[in-house]
Structures are given as structure tokens and as C-alpha cells.
C-alpha positions, 0 to 999 in steps of 0.5 A: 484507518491502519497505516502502513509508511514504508518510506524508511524500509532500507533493508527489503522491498517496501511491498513486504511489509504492504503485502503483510499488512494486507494479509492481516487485515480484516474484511472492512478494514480500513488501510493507508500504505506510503511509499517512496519507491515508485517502482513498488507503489506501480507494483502495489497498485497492480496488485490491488487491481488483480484482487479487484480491490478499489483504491484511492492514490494520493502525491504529495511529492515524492511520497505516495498513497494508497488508501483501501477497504479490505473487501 
């Protein structure tokens, strides 16, 4: 499993480096984004949704998760 922890992006949004990642991935890849911006990870999520792309979220305090397939 690929992962992608964006929590420490100070200088762009941390969907960039998600959304990269996403493109970059092969079909049947599998891939963990973390973020610690609630706004992005709602973010995120729709977008995942709108590509029909299923995923798991998973909180642990202020740090979020989702983990996916690559379809």
C-alpha cells in the first residue's frame, strides 16, 4: 500500500499532492492518503465518490484516512 501523508503540507493545499498521487496510480494499486485538513479530506472524499471510486476513512484524532483501490 502506497502512502500519501499530507499533514505537514504548509505551502499548497494538501488535495495536490493526493490528487497526484491518484493520477499516478496504477489500476489495482493500492493507496493510503492522511490529512489533517478537514475541509480537504470532505474534499477528497467527494471526489472519490464522483469517480465511484469506494473507500475506507479511518480517525484518529485530528488525523484522517482514506484508503482505496485504484479501479
Amino acid at each position: 500500500m502506497k502512502t500519501i501523508n499530507t499533514c505537514e503540507q504548509k505551502q499548497y493545499s494538501p488535495l495536490i499532492p493526493a490528487i497526484i498521487a491518484i493520477c499516478k496510480a496504477e489500476k489495482g494499486e493500492k493507496l493510503e492518503i492522511v490529512m489533517n485538513d478537514a475541509a480537504a479530506f470532505s474534499d477528497l472524499k467527494e471526489y472519490l465518490s464522483e469517480q465511484h471510486i469506494g473507500f475506507r476513512e479511518i480517525y484518529d484524532g485530528e488525523q484522517m484516512t482514506v484508503q482505496f483501490i485504484m479501479c
